[in-house]
Every structure is written in C-alpha cells, then in structure tokens.
SESE-980399 format. One record per residue (C-alpha): z, x, y; residue number from 1; residue in three letters. Coordinates in nm, 2 decimals. Example, Ala and Ser with C-alpha at 12.3 -4.5 7.8 and 13.67 -1.06 7.14 Angstrom:
<up: 0.78; east: 1.23; north: -0.45; num: 1; residuo: ALA>
<up: 0.71; east: 1.37; north: -0.11; num: 2; residuo: SER>
END
This chain:
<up: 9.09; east: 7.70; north: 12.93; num: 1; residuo: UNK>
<up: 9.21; east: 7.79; north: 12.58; num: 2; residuo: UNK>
<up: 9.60; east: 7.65; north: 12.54; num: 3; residuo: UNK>
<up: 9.80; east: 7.89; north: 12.34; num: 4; residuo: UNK>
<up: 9.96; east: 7.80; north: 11.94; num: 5; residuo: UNK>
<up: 10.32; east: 7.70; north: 12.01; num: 6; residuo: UNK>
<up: 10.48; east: 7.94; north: 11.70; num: 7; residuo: UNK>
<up: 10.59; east: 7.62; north: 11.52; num: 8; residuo: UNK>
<up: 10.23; east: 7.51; north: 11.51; num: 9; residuo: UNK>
<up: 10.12; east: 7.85; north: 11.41; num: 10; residuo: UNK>
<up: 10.34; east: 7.91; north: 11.13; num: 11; residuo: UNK>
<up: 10.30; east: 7.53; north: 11.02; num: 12; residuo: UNK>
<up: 9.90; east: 7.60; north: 10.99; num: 13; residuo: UNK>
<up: 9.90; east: 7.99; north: 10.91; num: 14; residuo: UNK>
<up: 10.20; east: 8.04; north: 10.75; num: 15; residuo: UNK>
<up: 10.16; east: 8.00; north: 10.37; num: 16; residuo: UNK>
<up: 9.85; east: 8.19; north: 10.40; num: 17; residuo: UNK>
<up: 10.05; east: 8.46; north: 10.56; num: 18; residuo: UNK>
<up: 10.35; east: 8.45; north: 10.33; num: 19; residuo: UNK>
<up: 10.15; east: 8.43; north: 10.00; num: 20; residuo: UNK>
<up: 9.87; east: 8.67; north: 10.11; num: 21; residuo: UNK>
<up: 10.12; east: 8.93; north: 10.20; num: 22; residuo: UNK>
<up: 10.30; east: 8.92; north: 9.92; num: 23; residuo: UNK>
<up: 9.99; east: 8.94; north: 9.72; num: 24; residuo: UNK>
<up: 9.82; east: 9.20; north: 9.91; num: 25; residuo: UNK>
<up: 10.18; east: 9.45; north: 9.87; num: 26; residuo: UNK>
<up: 10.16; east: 9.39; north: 9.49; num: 27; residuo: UNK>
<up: 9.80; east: 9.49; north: 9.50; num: 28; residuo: UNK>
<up: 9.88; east: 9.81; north: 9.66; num: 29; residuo: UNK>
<up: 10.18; east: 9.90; north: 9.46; num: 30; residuo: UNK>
<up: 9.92; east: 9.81; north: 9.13; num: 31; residuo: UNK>
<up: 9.69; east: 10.06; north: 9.29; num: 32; residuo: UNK>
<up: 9.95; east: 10.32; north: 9.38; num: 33; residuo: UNK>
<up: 10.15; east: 10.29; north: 9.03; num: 34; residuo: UNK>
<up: 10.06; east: 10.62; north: 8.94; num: 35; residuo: UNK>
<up: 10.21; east: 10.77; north: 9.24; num: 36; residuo: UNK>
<up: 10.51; east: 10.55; north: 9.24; num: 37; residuo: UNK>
<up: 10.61; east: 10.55; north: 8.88; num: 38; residuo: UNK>
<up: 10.85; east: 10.82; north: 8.74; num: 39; residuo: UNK>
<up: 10.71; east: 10.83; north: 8.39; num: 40; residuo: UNK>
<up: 10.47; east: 10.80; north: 8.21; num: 41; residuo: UNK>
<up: 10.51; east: 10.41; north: 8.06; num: 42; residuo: UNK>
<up: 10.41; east: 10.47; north: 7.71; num: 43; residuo: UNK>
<up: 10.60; east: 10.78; north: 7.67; num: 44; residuo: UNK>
<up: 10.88; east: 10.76; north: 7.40; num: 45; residuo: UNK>
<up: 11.23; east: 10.90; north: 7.48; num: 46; residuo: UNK>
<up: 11.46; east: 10.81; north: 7.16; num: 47; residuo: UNK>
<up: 11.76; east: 10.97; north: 7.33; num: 48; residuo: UNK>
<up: 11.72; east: 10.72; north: 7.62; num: 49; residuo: UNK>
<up: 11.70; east: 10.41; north: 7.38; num: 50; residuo: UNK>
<up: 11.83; east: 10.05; north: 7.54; num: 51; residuo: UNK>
<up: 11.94; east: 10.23; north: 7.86; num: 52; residuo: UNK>
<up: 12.05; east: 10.00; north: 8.11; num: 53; residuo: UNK>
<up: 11.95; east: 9.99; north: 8.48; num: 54; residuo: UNK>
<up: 12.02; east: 10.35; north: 8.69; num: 55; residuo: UNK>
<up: 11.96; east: 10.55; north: 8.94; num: 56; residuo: UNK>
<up: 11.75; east: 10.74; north: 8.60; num: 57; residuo: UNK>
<up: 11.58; east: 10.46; north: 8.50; num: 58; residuo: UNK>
<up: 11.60; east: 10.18; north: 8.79; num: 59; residuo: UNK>
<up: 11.50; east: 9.89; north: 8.54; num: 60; residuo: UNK>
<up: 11.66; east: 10.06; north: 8.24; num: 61; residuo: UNK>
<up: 11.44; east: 10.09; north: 7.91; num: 62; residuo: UNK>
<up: 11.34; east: 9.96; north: 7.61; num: 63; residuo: UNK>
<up: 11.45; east: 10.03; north: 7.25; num: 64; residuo: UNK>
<up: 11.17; east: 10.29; north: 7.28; num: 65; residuo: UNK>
<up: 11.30; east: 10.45; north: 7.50; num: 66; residuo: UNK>
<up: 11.01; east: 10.35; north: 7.76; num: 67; residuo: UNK>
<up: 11.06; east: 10.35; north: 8.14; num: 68; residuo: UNK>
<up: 11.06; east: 9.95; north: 8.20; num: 69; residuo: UNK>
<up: 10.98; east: 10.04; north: 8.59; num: 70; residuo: UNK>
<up: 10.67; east: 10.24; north: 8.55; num: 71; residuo: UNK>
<up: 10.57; east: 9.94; north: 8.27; num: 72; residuo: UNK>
<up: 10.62; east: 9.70; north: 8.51; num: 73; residuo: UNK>
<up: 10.38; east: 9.90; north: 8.81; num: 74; residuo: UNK>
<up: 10.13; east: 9.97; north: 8.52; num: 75; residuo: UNK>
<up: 10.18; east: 9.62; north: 8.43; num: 76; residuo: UNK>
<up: 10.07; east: 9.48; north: 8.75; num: 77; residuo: UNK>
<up: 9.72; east: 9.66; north: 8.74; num: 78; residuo: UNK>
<up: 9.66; east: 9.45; north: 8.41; num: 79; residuo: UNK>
<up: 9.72; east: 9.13; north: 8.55; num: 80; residuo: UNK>
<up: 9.61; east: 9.13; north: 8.90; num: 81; residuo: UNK>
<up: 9.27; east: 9.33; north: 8.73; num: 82; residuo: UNK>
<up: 9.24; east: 9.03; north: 8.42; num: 83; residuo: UNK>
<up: 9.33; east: 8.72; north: 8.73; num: 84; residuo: UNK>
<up: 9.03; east: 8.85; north: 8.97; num: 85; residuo: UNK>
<up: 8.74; east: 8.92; north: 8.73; num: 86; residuo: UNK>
<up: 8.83; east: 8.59; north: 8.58; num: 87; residuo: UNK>
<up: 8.86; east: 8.43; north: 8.87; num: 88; residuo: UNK>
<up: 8.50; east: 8.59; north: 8.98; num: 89; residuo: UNK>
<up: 8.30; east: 8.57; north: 8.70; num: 90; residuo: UNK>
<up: 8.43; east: 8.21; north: 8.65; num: 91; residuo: UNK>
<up: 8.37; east: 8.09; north: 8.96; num: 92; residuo: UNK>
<up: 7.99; east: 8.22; north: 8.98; num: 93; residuo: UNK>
<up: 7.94; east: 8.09; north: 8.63; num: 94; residuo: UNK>
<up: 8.06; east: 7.76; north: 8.74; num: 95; residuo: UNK>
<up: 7.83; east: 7.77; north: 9.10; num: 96; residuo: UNK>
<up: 7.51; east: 7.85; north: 8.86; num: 97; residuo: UNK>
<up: 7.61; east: 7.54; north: 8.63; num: 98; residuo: UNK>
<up: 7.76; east: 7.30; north: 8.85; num: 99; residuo: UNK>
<up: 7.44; east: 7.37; north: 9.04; num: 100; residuo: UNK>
<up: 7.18; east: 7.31; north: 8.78; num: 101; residuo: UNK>
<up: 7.40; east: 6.99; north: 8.66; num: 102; residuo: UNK>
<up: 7.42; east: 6.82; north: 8.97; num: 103; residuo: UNK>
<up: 7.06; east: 6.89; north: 9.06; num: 104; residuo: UNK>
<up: 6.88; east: 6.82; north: 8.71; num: 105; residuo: UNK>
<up: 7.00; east: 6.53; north: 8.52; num: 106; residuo: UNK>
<up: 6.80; east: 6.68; north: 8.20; num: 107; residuo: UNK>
<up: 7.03; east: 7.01; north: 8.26; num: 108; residuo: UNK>
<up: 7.31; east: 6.77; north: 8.32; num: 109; residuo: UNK>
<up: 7.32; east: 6.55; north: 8.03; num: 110; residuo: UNK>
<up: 7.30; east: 6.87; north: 7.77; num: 111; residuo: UNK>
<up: 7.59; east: 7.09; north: 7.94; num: 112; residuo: UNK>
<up: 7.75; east: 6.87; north: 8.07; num: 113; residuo: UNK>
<up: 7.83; east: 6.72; north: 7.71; num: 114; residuo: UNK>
<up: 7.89; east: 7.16; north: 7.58; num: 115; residuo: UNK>
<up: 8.14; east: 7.18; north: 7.88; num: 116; residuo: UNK>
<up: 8.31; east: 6.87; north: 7.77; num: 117; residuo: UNK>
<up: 8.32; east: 7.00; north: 7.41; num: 118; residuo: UNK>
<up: 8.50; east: 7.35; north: 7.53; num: 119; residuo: UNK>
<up: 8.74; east: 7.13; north: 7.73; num: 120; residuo: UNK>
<up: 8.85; east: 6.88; north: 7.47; num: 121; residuo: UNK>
<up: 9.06; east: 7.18; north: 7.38; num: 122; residuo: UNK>
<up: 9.40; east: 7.25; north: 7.55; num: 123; residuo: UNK>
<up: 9.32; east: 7.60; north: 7.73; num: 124; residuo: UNK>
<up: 9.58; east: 7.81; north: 7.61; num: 125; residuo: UNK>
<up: 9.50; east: 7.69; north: 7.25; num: 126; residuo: UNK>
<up: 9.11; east: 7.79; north: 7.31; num: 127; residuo: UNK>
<up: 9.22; east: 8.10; north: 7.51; num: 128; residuo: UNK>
<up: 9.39; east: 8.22; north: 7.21; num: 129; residuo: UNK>
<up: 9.15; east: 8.12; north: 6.99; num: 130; residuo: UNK>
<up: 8.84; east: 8.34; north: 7.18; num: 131; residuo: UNK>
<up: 9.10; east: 8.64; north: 7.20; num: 132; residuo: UNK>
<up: 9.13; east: 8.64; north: 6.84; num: 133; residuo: UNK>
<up: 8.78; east: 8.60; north: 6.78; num: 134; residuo: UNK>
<up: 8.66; east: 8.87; north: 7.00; num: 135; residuo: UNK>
<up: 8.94; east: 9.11; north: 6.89; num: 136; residuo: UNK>
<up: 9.17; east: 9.35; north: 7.13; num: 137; residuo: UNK>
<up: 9.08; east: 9.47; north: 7.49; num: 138; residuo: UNK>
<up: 9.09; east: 9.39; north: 7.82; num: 139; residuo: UNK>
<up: 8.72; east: 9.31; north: 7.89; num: 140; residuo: UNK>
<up: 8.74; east: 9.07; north: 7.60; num: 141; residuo: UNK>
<up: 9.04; east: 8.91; north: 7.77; num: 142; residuo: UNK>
<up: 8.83; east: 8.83; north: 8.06; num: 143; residuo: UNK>
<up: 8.51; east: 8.69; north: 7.85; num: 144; residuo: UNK>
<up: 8.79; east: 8.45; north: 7.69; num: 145; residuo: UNK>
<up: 8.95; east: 8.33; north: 7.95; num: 146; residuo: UNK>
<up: 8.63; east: 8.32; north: 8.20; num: 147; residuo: UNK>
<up: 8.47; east: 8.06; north: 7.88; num: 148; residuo: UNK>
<up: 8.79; east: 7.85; north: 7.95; num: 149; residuo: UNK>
<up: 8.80; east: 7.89; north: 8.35; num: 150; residuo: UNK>
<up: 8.42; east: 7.82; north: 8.38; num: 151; residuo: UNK>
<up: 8.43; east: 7.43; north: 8.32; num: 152; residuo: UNK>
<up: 8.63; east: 7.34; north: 8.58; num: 153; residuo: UNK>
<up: 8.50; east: 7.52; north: 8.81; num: 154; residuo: UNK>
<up: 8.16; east: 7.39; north: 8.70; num: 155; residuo: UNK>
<up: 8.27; east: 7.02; north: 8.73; num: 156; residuo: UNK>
<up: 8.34; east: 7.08; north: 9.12; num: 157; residuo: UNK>
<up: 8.08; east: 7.21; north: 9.17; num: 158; residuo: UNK>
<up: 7.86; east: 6.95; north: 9.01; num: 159; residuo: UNK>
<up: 8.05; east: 6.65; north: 9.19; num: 160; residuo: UNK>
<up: 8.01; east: 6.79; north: 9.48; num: 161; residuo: UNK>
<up: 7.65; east: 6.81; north: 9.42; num: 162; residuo: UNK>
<up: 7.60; east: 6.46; north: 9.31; num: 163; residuo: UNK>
<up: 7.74; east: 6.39; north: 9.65; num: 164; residuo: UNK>
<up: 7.55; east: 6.61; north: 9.85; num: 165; residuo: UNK>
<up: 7.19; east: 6.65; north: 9.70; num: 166; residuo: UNK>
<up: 7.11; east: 6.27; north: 9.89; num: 167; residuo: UNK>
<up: 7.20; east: 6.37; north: 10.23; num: 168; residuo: UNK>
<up: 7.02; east: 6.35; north: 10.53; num: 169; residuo: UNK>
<up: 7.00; east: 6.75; north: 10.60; num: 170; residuo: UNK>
<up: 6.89; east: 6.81; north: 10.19; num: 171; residuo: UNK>
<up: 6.61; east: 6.51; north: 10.24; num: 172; residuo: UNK>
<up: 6.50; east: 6.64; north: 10.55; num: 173; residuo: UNK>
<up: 6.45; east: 7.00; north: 10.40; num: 174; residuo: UNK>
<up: 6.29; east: 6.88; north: 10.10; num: 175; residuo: UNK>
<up: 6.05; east: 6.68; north: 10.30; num: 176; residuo: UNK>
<up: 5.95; east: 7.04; north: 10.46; num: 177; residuo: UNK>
<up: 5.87; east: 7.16; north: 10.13; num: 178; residuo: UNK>
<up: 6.15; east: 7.34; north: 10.03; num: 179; residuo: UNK>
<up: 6.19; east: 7.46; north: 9.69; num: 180; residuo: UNK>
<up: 6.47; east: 7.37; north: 9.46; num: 181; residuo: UNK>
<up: 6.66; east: 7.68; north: 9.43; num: 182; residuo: UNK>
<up: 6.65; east: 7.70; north: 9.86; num: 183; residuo: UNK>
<up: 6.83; east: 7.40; north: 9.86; num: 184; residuo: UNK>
<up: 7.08; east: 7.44; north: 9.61; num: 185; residuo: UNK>
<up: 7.19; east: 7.80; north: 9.72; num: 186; residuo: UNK>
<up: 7.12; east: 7.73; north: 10.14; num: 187; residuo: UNK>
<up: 7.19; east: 7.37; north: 10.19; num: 188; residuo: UNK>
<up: 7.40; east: 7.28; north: 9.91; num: 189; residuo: UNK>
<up: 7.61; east: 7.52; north: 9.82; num: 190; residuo: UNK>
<up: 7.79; east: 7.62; north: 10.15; num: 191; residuo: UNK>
<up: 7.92; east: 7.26; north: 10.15; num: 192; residuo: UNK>
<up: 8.09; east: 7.37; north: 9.87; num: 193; residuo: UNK>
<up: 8.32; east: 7.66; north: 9.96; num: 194; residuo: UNK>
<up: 8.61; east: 7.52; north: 10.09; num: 195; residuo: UNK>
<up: 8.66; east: 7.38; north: 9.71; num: 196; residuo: UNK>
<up: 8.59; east: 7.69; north: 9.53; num: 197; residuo: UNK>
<up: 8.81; east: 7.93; north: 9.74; num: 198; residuo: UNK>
<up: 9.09; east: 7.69; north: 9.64; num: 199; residuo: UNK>
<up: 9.01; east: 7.69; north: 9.30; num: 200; residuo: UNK>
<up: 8.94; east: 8.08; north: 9.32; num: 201; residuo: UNK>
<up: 9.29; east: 8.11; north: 9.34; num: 202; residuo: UNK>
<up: 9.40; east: 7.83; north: 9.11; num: 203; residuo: UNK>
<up: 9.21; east: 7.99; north: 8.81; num: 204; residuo: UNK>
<up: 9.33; east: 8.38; north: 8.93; num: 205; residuo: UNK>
<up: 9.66; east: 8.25; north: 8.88; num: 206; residuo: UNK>
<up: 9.60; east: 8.07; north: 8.54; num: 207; residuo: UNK>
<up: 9.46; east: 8.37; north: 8.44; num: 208; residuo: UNK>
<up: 9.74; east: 8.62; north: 8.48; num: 209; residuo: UNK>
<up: 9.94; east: 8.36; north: 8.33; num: 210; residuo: UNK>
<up: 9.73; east: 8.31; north: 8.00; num: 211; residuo: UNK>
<up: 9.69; east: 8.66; north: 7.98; num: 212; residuo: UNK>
<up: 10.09; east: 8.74; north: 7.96; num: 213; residuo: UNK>
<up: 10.12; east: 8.44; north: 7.74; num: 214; residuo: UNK>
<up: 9.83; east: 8.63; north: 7.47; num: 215; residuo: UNK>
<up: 9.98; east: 8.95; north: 7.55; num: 216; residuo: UNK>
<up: 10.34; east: 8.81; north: 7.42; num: 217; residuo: UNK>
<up: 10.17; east: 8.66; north: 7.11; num: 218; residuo: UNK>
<up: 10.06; east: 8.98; north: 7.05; num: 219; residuo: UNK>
<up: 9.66; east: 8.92; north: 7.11; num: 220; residuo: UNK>
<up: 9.38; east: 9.03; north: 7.40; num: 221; residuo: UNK>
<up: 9.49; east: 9.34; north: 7.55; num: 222; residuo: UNK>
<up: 9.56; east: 9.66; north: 7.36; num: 223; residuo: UNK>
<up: 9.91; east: 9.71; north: 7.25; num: 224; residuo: UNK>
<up: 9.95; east: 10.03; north: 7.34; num: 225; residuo: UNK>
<up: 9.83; east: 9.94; north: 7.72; num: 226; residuo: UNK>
<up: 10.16; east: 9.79; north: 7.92; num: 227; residuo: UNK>
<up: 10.15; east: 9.47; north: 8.05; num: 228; residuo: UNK>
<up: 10.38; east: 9.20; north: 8.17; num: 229; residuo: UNK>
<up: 10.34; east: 9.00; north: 7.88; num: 230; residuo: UNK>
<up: 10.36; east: 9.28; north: 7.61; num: 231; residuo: UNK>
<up: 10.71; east: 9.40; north: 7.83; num: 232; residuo: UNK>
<up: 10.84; east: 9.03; north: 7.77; num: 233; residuo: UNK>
<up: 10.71; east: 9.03; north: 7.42; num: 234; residuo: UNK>
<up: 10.92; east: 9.34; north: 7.29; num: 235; residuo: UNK>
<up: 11.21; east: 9.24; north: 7.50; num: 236; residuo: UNK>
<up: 11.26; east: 8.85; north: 7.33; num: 237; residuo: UNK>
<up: 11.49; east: 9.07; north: 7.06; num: 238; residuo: UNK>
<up: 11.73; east: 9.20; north: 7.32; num: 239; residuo: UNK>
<up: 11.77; east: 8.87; north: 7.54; num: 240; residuo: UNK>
<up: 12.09; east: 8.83; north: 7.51; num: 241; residuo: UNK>
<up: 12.22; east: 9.19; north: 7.47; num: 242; residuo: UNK>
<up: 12.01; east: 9.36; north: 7.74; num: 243; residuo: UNK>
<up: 11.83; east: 9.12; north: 7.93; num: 244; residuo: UNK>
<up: 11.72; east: 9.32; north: 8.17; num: 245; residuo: UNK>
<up: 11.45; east: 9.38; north: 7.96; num: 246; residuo: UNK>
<up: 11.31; east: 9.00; north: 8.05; num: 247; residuo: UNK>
<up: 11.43; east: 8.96; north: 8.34; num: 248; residuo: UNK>
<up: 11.24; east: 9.21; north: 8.57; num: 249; residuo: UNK>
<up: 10.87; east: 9.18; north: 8.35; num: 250; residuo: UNK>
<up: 10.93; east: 8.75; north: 8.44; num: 251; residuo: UNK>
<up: 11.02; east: 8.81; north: 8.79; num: 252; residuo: UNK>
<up: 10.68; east: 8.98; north: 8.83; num: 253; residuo: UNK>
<up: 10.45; east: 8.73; north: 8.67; num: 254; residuo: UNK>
<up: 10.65; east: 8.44; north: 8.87; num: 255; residuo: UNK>
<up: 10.64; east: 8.68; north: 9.19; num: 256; residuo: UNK>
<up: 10.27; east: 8.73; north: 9.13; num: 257; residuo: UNK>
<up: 10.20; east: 8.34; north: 9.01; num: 258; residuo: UNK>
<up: 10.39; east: 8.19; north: 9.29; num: 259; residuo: UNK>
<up: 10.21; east: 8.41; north: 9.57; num: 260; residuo: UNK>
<up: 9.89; east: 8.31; north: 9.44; num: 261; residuo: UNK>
<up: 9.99; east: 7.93; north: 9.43; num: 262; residuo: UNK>
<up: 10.15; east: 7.95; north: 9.81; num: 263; residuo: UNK>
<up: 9.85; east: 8.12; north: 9.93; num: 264; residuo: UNK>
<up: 9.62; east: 7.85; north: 9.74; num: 265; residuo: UNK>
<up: 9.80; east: 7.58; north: 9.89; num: 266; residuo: UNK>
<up: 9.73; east: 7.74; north: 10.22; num: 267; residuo: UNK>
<up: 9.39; east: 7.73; north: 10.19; num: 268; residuo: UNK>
<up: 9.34; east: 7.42; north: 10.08; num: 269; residuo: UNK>
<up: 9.54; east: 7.25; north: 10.41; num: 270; residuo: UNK>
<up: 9.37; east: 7.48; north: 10.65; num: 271; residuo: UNK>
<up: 8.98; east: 7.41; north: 10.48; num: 272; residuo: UNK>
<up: 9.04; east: 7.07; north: 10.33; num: 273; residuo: UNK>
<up: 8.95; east: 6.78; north: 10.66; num: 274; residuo: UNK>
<up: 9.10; east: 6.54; north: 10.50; num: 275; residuo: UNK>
<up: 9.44; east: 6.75; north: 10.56; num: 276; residuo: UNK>
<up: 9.45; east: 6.79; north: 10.94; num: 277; residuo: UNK>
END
C-alpha cells in the first residue's frame, strides 16, 4: 500500500523545482507572447515622450529616446531566454561528445584535454568578450562565443565521470560481448551521466543570459538596434540617479530570470543527486 507525501515532505523535495520552474516557464510565455502584450513597438522613437516616468501611458516609463521601456523589457526576455538555452544546448552536447571521447581514449584525452585547459586559463567573461568581438555583432555569434566558453566544463564532467565509469562491472561485461565503443559510450555510459548534466544545463543557461547582458552593456554580441536586457541597462547607466527607473526594471528581470534558473538548478540537483537524500 502506497503511503501518501505529508505536504511538508512534498514541498521540501518538489518545491524548488516547482517555484523556480514556474517562474521560469511564465517568463517563457510572456517572451513568446511579447508581441501581443507590448503596447509599442520597442525601437520606435517618440521625442515628445523623452525620459517619461512610470504611467498608466508607459507602465515602466521610457528612455531618453523616447522608447517604451515595457515592451523593451518583454522583447528583452526573448533575447535572453533564446541566447541561455541554445547555449546551454549546444554546450552541453559539445561537452557529452568530448567528455566522451576524453574519458574513453587517453590519446584523445591527453590532446584536448590540454586545448580545454588552454580556453579555461582565461576568466570567462574576459574570453566571452573577446570571441564577441572577434566574431563581430549578432545573436548567433553570441551563442558560438559563449557555447566555446560553456563547452569545457561541461566537457570535464563528463570526462570524470567517464574515468569513473568506463571500469565497471556492467561496461566490462558488455565489452566482453563484443560491443563496440561508441555502444558503450552512448548506451552504457552516458545515462550514468544525466543527473550531472541536467544540473549543469541549467547552471550554464543561467551564466549565459548573464554574460550576454554583461556584452550587451559593453556594447558587444547582439545588434544594437535589437532590445535586450543588457542594452536597456546599458543606455540607462546615464540616468541612474535622475530616473532610475530606467535600471531598475531591465535588473529586476535578469535577477528574476537568473535566480529562477538557479532555484530550479538547485532543485534538481537534491532530487537527482543520491548522495542528497
């Protein structure tokens, strides 16, 4: 007979998953519907509604365009939530192919392991910034960058879990049945590895939309012309003191959106992680 979760227990176990996921998954859908949901049109210029403060016109006032900061804000969140999970993907199977091939090949693994150390030796916003420059303006060049920064660690995990895997009994006794390399990797291997790479799925998403403001704000990666969070922030650093609306509502996203990510990360990893229960 199944006992039923007391609600303490349930919240306890399920409740950061709930809290951060929901969040997430309403700023998802208001990304989504921000075309339907935003008043104006975010780039258009309005120079008789310059530095207007919060109203029932413009809910989060505008800038010294004269730009809706609102319907910046929705357009914003496609950006960033768009930028965090291609990263976050094309990172993370980047990282499953190398960590892979590392911890199964010590040839492979003495060669990129010592590349992957080389791109790491430098601080990731300083090498984010770098690539963005390099590759020039534009969101899928914001992703290439910060998936070359986001694809080490992932491929580390990967790799050490591997090395600690690859000896087992279940790998041994399929490779004693004449399985071939790549079958073990990718069907005995590899789902021992999950519970490590969902966590750090969200970890990166979340680094992501944060290094993505942070180059927006410089002034490098995405398009100026394209809203986002960090380019909001960025032309609103002028008018902190005298209209700081203009910061206030662009941070409260990224943290909103950071944080949820985190809380639902954090989740995760006590309901996957054994060593947690």
């Amino acid at each position: 007979m199944q006992h039923k979760m007391k609600p303490a227990v349930f919240l306890r176990k399920y409740g950061r998953i709930m809290l951060g996921g929901g969040v997430l998954a309403l700023i998802l859908i208001v990304a989504v519907a921000a075309p339907l949901l935003a008043p104006y049109d975010p780039t258009a210029i309005d120079p008789y509604s310059q530095k207007a403060f919060p109203s029932a016109l413009h809910l989060m006032g505008t800038d010294r365009f004269g730009r809706d900061i609102f319907s910046q804000v929705l357009y914003g969140a496609r950006i960033s939530l768009l930028v965090g999970a291609v990263v976050a993907i094309v990172s993370t199977a980047a990282g499953i192919v190398l960590g892979l091939l590392m911890g199964y090949y010590k040839l492979v693994d003495k060669i990129v392991m010592r590349i992957l150390e080389g791109i790491s030796a430098f601080p990731e916003m300083l090498l984010a910034l770098t690539l963005a420059c390099i590759f020039g303006n534009g969101v899928d060049k914001v992703i290439i960058a910060l998936a070359i920064v986001g694809t080490p660690n992932v491929a580390r995990i990967v790799r050490s879990q591997v090395l600690s895997i690859k000896e087992s009994e279940h790998v041994e006794s399929a490779r004693a049945m004449g399985a071939t390399d790549l079958r073990i990797m990718f069907k005995y291997i590899l789902p021992l590895c999950v519970s490590p790479l969902i966590i750090r799925f969200t970890t990166t998403m979340a680094s992501a939309i944060l290094t993505e403001a942070s180059l927006s704000f410089l002034g490098v990666g995405v398009d100026p012309t394209t809203p986002t969070w960090g380019s909001i922030l960025s032309a609103a650093k002028t008018f902190v003191i005298s209209h700081p609306y203009m910061a206030i509502y662009p941070g409260v996203a990224i943290v909103v959106t950071v944080l949820s990510i985190s809380i639902l990360g954090d989740g995760l990893r006590d309901l996957l992680d054994p060593k947690m229960k």
